[in-house]
PDB file with SEQRES, HELIX, SHEET and CRYST1 records, atoms N, CA, C and O in Angstrom:
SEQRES   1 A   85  UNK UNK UNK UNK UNK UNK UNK UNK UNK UNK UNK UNK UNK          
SEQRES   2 A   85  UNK UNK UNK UNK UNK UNK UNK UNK UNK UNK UNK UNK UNK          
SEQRES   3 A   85  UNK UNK UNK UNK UNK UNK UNK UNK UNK UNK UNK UNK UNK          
SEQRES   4 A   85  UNK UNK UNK UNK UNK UNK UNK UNK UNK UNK UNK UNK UNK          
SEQRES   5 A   85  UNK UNK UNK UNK UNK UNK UNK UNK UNK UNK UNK UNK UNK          
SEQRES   6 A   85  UNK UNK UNK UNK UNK UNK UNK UNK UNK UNK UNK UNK UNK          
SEQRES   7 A   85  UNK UNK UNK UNK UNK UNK UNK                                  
HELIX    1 AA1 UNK A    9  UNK A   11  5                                   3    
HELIX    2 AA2 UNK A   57  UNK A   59  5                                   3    
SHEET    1 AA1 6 UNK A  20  UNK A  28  0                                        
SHEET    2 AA1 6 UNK A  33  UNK A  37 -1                                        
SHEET    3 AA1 6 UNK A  43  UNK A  47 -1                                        
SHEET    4 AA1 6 UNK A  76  UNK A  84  1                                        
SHEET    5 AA1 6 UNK A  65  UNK A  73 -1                                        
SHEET    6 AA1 6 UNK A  20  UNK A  28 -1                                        
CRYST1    1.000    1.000    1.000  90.00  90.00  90.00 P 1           1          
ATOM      1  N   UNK A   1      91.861  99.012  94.454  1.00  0.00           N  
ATOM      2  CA  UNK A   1      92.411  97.847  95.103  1.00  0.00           C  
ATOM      3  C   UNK A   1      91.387  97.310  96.085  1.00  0.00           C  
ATOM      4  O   UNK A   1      90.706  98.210  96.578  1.00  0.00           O  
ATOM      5  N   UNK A   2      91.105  96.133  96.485  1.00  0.00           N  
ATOM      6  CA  UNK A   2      90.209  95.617  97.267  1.00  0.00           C  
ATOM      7  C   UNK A   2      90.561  95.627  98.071  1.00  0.00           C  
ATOM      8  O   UNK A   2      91.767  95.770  98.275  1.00  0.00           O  
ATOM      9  N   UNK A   3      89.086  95.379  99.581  1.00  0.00           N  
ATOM     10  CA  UNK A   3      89.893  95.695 100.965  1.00  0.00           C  
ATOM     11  C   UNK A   3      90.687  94.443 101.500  1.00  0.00           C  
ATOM     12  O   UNK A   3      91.408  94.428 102.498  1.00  0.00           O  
ATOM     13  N   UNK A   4      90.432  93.451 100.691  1.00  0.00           N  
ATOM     14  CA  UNK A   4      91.707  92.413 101.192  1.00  0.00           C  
ATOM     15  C   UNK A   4      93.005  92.006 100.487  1.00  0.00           C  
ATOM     16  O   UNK A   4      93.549  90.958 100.138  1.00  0.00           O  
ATOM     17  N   UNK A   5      93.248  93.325 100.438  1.00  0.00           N  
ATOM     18  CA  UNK A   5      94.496  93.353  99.734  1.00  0.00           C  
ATOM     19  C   UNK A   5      95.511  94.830 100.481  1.00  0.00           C  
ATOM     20  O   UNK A   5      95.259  95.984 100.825  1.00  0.00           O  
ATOM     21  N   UNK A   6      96.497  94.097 100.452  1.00  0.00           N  
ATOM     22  CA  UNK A   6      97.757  95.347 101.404  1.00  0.00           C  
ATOM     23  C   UNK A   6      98.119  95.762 100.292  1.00  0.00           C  
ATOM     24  O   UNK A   6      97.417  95.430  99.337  1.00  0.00           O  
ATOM     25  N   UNK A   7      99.557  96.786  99.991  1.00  0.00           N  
ATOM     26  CA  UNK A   7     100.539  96.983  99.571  1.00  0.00           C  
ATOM     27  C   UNK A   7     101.615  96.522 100.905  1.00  0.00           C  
ATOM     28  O   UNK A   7     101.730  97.257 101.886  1.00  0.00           O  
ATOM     29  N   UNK A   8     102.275  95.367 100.795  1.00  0.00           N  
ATOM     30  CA  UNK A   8     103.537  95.166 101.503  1.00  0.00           C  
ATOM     31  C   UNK A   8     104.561  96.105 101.504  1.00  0.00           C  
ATOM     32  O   UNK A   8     105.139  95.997 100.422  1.00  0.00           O  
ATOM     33  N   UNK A   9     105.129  97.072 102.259  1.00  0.00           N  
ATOM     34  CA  UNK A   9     105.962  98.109 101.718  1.00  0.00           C  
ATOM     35  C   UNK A   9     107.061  97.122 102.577  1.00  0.00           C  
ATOM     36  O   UNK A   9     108.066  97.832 102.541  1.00  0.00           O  
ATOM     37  N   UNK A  10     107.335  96.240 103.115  1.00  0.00           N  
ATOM     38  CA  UNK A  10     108.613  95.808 103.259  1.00  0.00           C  
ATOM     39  C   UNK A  10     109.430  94.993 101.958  1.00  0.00           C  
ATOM     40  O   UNK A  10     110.519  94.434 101.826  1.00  0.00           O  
ATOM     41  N   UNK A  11     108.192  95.286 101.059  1.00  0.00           N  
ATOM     42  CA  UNK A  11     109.068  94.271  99.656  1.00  0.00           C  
ATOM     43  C   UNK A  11     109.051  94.707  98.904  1.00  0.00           C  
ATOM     44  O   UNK A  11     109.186  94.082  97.852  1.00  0.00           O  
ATOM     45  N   UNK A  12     108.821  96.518  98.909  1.00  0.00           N  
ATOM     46  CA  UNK A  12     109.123  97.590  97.746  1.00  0.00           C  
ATOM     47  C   UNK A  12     110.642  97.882  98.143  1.00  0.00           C  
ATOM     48  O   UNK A  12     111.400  97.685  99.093  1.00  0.00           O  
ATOM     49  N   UNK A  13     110.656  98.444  96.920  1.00  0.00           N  
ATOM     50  CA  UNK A  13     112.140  98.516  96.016  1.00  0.00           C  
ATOM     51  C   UNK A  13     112.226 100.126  96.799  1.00  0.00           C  
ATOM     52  O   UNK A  13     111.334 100.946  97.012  1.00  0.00           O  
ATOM     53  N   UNK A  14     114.011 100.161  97.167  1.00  0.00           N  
ATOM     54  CA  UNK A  14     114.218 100.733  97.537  1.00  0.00           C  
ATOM     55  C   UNK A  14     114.140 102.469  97.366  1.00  0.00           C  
ATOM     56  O   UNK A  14     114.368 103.326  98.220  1.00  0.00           O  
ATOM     57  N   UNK A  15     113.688 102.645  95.779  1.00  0.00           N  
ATOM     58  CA  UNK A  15     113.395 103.692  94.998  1.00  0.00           C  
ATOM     59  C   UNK A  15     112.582 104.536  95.509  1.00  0.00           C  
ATOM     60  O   UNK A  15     112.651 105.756  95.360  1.00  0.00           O  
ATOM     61  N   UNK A  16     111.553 103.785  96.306  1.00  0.00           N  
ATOM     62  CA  UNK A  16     110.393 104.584  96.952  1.00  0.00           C  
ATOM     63  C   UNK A  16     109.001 104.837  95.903  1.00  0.00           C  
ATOM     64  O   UNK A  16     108.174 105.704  96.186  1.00  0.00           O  
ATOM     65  N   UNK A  17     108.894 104.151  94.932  1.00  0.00           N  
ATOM     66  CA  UNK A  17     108.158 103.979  93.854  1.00  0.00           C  
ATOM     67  C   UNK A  17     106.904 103.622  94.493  1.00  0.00           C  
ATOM     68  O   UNK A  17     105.811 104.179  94.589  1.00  0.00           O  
ATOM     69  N   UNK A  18     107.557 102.153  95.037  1.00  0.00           N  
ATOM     70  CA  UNK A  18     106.740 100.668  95.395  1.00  0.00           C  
ATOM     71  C   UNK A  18     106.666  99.893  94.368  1.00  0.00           C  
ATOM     72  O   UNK A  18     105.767  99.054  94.328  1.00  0.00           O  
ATOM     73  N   UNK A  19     107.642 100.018  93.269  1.00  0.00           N  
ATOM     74  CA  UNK A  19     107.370  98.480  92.764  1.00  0.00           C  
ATOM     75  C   UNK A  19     108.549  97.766  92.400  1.00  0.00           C  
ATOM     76  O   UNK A  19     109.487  98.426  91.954  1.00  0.00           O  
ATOM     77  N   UNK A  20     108.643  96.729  92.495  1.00  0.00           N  
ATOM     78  CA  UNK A  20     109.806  95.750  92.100  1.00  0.00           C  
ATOM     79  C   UNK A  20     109.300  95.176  90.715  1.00  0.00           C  
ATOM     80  O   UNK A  20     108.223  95.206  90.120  1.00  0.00           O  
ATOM     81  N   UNK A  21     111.225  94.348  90.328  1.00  0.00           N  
ATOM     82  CA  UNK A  21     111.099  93.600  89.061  1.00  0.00           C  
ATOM     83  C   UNK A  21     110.711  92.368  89.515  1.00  0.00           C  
ATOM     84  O   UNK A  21     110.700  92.081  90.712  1.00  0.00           O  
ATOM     85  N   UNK A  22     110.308  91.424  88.402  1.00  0.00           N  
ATOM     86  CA  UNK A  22     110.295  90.193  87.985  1.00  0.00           C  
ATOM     87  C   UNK A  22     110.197  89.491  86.550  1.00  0.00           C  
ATOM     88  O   UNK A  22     110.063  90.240  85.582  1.00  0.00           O  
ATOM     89  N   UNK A  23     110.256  88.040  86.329  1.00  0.00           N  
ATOM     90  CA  UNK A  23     109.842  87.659  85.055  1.00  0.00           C  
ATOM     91  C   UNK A  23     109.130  86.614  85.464  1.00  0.00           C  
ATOM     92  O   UNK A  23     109.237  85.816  86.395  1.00  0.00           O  
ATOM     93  N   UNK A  24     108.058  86.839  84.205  1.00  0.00           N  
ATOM     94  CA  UNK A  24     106.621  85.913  84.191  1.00  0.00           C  
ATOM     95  C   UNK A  24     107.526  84.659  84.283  1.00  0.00           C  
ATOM     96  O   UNK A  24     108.711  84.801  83.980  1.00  0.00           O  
ATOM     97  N   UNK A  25     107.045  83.373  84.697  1.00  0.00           N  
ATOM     98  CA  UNK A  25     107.787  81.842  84.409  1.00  0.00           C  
ATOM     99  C   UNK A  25     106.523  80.891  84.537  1.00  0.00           C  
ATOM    100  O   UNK A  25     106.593  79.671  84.385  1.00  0.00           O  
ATOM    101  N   UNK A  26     105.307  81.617  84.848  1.00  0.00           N  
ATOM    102  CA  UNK A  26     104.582  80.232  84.437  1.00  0.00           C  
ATOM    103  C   UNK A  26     102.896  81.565  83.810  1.00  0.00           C  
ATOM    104  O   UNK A  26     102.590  82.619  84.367  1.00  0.00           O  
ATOM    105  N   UNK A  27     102.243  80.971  82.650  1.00  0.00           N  
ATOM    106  CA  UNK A  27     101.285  81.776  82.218  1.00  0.00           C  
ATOM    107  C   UNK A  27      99.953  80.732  81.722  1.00  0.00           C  
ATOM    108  O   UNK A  27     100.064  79.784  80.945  1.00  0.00           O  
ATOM    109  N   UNK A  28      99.118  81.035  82.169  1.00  0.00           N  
ATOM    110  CA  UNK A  28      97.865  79.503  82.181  1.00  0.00           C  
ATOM    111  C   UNK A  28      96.836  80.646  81.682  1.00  0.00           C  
ATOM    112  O   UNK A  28      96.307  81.448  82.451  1.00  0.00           O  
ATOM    113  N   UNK A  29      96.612  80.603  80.194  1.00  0.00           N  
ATOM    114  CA  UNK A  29      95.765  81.352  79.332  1.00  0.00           C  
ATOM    115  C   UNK A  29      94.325  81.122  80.058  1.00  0.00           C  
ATOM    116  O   UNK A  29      93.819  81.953  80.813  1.00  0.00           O  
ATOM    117  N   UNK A  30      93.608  79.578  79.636  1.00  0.00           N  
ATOM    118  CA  UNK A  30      92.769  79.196  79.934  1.00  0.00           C  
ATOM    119  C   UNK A  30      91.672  80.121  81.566  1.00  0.00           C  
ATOM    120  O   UNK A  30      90.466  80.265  81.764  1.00  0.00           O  
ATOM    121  N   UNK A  31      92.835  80.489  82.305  1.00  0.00           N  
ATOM    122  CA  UNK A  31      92.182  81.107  83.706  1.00  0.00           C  
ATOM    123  C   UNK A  31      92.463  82.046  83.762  1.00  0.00           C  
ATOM    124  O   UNK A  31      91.866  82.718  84.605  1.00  0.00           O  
ATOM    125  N   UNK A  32      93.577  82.763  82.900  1.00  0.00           N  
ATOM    126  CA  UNK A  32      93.799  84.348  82.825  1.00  0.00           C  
ATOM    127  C   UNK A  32      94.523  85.014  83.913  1.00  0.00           C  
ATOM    128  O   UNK A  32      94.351  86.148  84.359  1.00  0.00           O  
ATOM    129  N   UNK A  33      95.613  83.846  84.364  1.00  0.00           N  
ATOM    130  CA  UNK A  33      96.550  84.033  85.699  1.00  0.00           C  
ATOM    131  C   UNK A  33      97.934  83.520  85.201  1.00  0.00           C  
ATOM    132  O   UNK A  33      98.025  82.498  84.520  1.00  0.00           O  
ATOM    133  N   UNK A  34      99.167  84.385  85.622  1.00  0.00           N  
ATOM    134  CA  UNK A  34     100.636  83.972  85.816  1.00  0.00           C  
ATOM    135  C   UNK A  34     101.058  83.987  87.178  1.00  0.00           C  
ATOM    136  O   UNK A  34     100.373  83.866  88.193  1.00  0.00           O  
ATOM    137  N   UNK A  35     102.580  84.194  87.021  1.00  0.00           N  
ATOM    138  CA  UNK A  35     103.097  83.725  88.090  1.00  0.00           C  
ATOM    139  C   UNK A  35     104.182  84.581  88.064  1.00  0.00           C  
ATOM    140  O   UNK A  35     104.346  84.817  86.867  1.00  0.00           O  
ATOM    141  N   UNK A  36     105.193  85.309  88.833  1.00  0.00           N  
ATOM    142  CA  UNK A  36     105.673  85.917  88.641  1.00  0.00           C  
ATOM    143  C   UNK A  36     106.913  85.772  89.492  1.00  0.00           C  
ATOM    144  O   UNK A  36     106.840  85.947  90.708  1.00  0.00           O  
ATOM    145  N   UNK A  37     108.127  85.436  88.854  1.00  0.00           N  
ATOM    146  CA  UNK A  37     109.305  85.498  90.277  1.00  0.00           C  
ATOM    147  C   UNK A  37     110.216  86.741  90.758  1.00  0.00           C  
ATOM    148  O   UNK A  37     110.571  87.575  89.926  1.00  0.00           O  
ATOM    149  N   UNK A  38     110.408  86.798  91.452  1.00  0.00           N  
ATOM    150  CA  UNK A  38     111.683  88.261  91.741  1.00  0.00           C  
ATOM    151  C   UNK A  38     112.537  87.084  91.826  1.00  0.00           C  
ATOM    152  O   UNK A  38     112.399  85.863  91.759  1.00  0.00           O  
ATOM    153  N   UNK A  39     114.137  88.526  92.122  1.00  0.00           N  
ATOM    154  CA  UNK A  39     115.365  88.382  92.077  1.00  0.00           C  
ATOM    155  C   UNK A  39     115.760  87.046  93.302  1.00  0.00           C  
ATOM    156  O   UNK A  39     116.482  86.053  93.220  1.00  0.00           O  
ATOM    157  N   UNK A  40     114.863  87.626  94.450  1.00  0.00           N  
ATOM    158  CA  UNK A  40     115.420  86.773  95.628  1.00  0.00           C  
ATOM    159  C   UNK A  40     114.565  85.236  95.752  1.00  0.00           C  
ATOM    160  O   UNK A  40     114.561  84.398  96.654  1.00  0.00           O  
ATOM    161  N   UNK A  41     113.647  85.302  94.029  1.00  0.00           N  
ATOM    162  CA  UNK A  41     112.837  83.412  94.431  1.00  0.00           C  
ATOM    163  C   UNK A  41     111.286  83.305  94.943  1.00  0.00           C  
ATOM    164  O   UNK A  41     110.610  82.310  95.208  1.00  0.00           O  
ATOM    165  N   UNK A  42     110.887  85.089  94.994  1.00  0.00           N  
ATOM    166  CA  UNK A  42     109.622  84.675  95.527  1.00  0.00           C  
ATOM    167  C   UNK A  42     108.664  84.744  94.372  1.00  0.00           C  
ATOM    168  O   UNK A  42     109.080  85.276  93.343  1.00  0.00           O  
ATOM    169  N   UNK A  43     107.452  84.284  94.403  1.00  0.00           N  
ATOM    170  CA  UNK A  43     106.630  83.975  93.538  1.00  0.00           C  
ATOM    171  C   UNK A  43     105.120  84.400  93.709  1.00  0.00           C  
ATOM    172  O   UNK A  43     104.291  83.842  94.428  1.00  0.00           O  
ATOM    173  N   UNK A  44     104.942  85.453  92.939  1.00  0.00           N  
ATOM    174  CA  UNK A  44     103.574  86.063  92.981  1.00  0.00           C  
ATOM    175  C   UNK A  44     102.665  85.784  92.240  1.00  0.00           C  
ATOM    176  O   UNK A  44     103.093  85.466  91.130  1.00  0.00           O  
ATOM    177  N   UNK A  45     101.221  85.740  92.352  1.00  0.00           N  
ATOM    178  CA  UNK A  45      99.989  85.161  91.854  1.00  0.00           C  
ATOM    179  C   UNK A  45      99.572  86.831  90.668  1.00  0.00           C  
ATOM    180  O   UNK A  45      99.260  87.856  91.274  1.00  0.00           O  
ATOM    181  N   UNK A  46      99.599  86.849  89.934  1.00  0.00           N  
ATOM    182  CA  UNK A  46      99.122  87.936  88.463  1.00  0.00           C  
ATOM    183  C   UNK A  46      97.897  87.464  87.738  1.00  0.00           C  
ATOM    184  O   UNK A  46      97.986  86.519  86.955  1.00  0.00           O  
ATOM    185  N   UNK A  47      96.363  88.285  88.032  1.00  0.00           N  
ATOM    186  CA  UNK A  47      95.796  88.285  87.245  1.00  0.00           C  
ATOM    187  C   UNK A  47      95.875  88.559  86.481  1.00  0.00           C  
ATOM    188  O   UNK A  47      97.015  88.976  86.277  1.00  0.00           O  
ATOM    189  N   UNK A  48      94.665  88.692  84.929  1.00  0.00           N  
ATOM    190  CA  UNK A  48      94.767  89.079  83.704  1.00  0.00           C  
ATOM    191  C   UNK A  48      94.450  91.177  84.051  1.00  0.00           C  
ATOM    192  O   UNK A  48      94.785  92.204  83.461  1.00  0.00           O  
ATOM    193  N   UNK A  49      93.607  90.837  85.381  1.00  0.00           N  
ATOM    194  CA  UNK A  49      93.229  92.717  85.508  1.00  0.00           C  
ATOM    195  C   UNK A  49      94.380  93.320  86.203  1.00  0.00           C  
ATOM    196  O   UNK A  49      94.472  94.537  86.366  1.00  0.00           O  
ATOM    197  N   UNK A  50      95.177  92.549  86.576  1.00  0.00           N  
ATOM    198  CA  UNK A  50      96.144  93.229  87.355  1.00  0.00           C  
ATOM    199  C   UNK A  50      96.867  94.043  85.940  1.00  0.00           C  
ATOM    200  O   UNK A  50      97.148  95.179  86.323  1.00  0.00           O  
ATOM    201  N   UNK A  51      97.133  93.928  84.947  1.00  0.00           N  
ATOM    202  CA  UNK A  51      98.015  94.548  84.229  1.00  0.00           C  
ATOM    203  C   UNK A  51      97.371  95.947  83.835  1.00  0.00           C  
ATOM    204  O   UNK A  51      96.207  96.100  83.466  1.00  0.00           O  
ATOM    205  N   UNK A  52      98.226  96.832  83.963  1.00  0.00           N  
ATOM    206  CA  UNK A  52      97.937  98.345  83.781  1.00  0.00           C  
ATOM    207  C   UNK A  52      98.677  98.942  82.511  1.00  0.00           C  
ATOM    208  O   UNK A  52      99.726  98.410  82.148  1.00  0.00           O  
ATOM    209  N   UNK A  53      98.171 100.015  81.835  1.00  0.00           N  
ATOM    210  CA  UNK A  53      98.415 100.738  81.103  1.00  0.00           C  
ATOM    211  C   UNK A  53      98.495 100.166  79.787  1.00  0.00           C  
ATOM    212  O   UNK A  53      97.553  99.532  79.311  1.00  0.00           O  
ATOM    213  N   UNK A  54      99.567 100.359  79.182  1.00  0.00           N  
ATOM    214  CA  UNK A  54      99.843  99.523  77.827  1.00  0.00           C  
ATOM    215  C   UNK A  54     100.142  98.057  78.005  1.00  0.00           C  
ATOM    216  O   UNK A  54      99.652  97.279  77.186  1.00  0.00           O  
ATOM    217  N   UNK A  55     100.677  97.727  78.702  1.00  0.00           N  
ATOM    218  CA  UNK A  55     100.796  96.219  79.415  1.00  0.00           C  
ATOM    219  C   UNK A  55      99.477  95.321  79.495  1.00  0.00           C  
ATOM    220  O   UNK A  55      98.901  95.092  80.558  1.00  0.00           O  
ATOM    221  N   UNK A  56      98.954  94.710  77.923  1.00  0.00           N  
ATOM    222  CA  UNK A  56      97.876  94.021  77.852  1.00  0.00           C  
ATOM    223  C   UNK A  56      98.218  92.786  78.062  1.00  0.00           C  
ATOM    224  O   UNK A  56      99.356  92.443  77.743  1.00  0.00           O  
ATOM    225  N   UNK A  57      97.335  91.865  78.628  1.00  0.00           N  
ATOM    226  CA  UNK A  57      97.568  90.702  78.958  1.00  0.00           C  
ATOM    227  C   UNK A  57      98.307  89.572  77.541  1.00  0.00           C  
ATOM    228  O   UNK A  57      99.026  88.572  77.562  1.00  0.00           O  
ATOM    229  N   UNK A  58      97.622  90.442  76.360  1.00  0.00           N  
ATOM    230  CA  UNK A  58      98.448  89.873  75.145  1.00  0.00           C  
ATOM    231  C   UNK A  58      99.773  90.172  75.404  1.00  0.00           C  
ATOM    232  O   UNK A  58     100.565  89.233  75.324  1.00  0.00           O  
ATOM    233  N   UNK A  59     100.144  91.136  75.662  1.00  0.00           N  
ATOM    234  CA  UNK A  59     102.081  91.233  75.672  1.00  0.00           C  
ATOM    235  C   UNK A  59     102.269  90.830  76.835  1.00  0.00           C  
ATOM    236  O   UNK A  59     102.870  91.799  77.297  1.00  0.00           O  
ATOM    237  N   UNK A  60     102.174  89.919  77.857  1.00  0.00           N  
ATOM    238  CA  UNK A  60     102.657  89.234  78.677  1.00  0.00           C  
ATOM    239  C   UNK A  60     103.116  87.945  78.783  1.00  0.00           C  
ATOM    240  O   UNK A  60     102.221  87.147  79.058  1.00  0.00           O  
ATOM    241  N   UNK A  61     104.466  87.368  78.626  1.00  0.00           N  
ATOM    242  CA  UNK A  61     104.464  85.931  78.577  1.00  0.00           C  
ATOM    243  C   UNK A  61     105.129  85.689  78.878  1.00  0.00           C  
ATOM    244  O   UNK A  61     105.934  86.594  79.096  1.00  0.00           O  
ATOM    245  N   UNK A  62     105.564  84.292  79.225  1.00  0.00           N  
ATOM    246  CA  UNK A  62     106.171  83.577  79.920  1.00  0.00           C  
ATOM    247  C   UNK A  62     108.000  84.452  79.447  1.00  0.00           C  
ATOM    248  O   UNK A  62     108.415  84.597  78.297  1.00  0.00           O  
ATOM    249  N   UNK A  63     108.554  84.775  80.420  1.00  0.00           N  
ATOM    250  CA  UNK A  63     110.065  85.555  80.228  1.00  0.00           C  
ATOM    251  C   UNK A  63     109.779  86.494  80.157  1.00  0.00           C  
ATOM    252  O   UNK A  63     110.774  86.870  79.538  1.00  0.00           O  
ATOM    253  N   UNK A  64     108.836  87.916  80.323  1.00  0.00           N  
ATOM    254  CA  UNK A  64     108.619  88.869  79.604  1.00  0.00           C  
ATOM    255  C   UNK A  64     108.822  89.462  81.195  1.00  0.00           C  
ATOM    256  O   UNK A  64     108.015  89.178  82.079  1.00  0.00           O  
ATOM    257  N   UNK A  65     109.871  90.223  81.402  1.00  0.00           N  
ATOM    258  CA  UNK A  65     110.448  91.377  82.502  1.00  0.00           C  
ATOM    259  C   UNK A  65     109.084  92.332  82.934  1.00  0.00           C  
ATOM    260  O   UNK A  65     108.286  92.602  82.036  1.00  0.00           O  
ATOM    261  N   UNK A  66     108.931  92.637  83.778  1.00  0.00           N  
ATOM    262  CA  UNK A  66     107.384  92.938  84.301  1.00  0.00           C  
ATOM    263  C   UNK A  66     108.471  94.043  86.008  1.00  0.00           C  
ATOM    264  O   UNK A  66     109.490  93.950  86.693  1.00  0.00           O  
ATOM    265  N   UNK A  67     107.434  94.795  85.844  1.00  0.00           N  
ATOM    266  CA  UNK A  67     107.500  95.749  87.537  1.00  0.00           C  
ATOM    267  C   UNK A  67     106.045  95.427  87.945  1.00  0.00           C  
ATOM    268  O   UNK A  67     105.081  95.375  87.181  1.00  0.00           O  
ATOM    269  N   UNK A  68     106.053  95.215  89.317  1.00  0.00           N  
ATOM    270  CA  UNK A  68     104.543  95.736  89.901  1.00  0.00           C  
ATOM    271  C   UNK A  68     104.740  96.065  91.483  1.00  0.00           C  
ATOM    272  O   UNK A  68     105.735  96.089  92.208  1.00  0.00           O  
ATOM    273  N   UNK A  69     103.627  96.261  91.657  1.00  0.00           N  
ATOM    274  CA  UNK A  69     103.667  96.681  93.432  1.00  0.00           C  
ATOM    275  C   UNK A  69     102.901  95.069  93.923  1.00  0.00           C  
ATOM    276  O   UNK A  69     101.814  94.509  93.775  1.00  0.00           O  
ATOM    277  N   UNK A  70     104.063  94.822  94.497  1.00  0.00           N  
ATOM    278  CA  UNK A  70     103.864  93.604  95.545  1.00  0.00           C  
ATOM    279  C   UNK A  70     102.777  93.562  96.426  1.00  0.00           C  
ATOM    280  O   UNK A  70     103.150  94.408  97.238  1.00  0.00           O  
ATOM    281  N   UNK A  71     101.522  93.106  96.895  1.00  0.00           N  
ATOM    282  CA  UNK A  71     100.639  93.134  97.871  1.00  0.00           C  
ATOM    283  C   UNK A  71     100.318  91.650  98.586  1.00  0.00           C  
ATOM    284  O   UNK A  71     100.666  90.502  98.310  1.00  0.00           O  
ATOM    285  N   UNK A  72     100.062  91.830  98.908  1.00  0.00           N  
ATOM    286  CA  UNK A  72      99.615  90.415  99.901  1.00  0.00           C  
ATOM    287  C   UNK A  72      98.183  90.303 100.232  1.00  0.00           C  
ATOM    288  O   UNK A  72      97.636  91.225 100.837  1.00  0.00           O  
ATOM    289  N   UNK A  73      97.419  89.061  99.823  1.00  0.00           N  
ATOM    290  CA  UNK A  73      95.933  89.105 100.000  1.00  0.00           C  
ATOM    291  C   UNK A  73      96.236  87.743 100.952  1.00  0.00           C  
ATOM    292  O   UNK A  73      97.296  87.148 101.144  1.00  0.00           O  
ATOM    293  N   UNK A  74      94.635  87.446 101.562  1.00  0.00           N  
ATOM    294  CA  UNK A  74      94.794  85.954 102.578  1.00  0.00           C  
ATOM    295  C   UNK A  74      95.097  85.047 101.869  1.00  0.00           C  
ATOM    296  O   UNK A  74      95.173  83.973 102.466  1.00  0.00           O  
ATOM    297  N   UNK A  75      95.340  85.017 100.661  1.00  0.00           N  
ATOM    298  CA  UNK A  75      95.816  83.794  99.771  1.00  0.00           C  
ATOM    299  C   UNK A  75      97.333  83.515  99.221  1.00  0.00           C  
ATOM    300  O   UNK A  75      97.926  82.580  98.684  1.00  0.00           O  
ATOM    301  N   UNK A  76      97.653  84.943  99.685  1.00  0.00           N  
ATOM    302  CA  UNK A  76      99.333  84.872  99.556  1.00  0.00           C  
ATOM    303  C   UNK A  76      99.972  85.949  98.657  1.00  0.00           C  
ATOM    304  O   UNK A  76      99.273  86.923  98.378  1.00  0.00           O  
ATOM    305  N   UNK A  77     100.974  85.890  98.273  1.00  0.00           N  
ATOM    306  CA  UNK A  77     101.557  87.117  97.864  1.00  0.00           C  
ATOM    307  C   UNK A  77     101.186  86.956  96.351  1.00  0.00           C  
ATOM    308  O   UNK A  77     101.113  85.842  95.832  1.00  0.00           O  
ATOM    309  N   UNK A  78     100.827  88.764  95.285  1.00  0.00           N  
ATOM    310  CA  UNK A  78     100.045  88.926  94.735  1.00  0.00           C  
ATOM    311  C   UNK A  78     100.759  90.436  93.785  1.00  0.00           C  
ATOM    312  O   UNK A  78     101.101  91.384  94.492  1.00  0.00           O  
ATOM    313  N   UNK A  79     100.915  90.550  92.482  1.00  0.00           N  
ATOM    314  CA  UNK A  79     101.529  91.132  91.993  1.00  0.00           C  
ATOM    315  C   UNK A  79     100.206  92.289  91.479  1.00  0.00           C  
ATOM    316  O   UNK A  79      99.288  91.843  90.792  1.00  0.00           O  
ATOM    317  N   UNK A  80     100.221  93.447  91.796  1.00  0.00           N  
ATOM    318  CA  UNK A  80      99.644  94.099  91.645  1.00  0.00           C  
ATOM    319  C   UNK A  80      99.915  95.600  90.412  1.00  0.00           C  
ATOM    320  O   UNK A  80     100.529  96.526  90.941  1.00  0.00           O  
ATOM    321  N   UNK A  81      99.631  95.763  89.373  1.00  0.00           N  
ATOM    322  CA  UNK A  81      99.652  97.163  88.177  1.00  0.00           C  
ATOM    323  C   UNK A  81     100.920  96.983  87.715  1.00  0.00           C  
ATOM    324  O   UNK A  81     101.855  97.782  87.741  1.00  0.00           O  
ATOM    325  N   UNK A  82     100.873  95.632  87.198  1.00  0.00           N  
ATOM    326  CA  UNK A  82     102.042  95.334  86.348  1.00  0.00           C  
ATOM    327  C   UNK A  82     102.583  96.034  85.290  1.00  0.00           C  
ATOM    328  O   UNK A  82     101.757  96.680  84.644  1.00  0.00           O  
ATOM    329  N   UNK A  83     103.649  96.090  84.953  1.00  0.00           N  
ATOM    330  CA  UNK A  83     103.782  96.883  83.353  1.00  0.00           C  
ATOM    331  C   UNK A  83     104.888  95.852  83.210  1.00  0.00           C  
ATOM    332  O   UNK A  83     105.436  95.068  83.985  1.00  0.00           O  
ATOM    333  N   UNK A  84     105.042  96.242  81.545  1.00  0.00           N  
ATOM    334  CA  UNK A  84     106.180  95.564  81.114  1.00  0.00           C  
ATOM    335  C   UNK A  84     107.489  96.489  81.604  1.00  0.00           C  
ATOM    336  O   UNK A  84     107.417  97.685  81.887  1.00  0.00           O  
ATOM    337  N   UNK A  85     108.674  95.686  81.641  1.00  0.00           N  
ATOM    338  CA  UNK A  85     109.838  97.082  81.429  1.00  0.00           C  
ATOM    339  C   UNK A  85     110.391  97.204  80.522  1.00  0.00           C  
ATOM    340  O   UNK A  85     111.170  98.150  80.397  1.00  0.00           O  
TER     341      UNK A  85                                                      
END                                                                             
């Protein structure tokens, strides 16, 4: 993880994991970035490297249910080691 990047633990899931749900709702091939909303409306920035494990940027798309650990960089909030669920 880079040094300008947190893990927000006030917006991990109560599990103690650290990661929350969302679904992709916007996916812009061309730059290799989505967008990601949770339950309560907020909206996170997803690179193409952010996705971990079997979760290739090919199986990611627009509606496709996703966990990650929430972080926050100076550019705003930032979905970090996505997987599918």
């Amino acid at each position: 993880m880079s040094r300008d990047m947190r893990i927000d633990r006030d917006m991990t899931s109560e599990s103690g994991d650290g990661r929350i749900a969302g679904v992709v709702i916007r996916r812009i091939d061309k730059k290799g970035f989505a967008f990601i909303k949770t339950g309560d409306g907020r909206e996170f920035f997803v690179h193409v490297r952010d996705c971990v494990g079997e979760t290739t940027w090919g199986r990611i798309e627009e509606g496709s249910q996703v966990t990650f650990v929430p972080t926050t960089t100076a550019k705003g909030l930032r979905a970090s080691f996505v997987k599918l669920k």
